[in-house]
C-alpha positions as a Markdown table, in Angstrom:
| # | Residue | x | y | z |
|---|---|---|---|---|
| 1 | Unk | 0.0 | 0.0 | 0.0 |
| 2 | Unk | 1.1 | 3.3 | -0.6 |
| 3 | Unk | 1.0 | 5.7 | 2.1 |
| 4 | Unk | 2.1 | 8.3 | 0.5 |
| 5 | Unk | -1.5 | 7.7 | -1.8 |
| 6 | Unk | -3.5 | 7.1 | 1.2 |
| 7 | Unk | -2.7 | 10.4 | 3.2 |
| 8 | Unk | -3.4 | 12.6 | -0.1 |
| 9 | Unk | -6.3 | 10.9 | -0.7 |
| 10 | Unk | -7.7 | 11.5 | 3.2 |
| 11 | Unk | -7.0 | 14.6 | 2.9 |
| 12 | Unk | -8.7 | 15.4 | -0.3 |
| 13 | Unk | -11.9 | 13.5 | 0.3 |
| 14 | Unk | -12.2 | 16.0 | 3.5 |
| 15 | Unk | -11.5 | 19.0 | 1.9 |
| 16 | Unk | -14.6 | 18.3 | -0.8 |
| 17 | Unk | -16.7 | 18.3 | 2.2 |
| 18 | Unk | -15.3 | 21.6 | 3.1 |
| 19 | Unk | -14.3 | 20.8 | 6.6 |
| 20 | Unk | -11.1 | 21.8 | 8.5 |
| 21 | Unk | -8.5 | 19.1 | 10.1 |
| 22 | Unk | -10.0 | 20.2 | 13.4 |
| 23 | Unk | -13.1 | 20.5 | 12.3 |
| 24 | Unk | -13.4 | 17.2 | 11.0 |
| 25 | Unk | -11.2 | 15.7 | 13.8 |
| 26 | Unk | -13.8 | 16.8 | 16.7 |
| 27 | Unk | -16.8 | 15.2 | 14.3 |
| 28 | Unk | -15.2 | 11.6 | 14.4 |
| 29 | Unk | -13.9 | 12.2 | 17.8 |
| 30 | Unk | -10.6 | 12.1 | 17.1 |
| 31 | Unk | -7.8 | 14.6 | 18.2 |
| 32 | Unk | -7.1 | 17.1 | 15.9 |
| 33 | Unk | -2.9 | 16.8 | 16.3 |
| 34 | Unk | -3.3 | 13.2 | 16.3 |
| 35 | Unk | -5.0 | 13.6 | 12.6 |
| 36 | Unk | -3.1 | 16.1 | 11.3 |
| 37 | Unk | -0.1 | 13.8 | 12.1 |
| 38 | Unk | -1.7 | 10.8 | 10.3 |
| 39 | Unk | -2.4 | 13.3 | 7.2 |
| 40 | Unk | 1.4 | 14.2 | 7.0 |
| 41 | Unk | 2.4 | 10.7 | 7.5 |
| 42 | Unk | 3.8 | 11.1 | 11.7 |
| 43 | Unk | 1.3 | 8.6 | 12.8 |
| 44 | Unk | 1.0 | 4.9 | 11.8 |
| 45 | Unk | -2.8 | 4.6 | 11.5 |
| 46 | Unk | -4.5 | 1.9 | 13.3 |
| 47 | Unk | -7.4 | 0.3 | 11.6 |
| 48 | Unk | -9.9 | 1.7 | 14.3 |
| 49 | Unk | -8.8 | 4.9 | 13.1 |
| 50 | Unk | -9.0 | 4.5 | 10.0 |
| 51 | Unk | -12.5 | 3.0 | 10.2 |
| 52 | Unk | -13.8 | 6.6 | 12.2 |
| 53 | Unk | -12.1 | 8.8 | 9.2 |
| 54 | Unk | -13.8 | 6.5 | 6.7 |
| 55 | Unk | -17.2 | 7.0 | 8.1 |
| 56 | Unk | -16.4 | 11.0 | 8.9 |
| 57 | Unk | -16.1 | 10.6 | 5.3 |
| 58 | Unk | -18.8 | 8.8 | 4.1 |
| 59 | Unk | -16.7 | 5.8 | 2.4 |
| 60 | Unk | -16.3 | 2.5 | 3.3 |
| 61 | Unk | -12.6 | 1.1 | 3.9 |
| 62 | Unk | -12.6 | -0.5 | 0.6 |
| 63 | Unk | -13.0 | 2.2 | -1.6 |
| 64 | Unk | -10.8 | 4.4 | 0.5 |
| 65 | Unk | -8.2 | 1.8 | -0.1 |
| 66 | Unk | -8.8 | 1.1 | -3.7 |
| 67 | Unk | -6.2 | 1.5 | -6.3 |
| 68 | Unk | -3.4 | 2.4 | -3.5 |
């Protein structure tokens, strides 16, 4: 998997909602440094996590992944 890919495309998918890193953090309950770092690669991602960003987003963990 591409990481590289997969932060880009986090971050994109949450900007076409028009939401902020801390705005979008607080919706899935998540803290805001603590996403920021996992959209600039600091963090390793747990699946959990990644689960809540995926349904902040509206995606399911498939598609997020696809073509990574």
């Amino acid at each position: 998997m591409d990481y590289k890919k997969l932060d880009k495309k986090i971050r994109n998918l949450r900007e076409k909602q028009g939401m902020s890193q801390e705005t979008f953090a607080l919706s899935i309950g998540m803290d805001r440094t603590y996403y920021s770092g996992v959209e600039n690669r600091k963090h390793n991602i747990t699946i959990g996590n990644l689960k809540k960003i995926c349904n902040g987003l509206n995606i399911t963990l498939s598609k997020l992944l696809e073509d990574l």
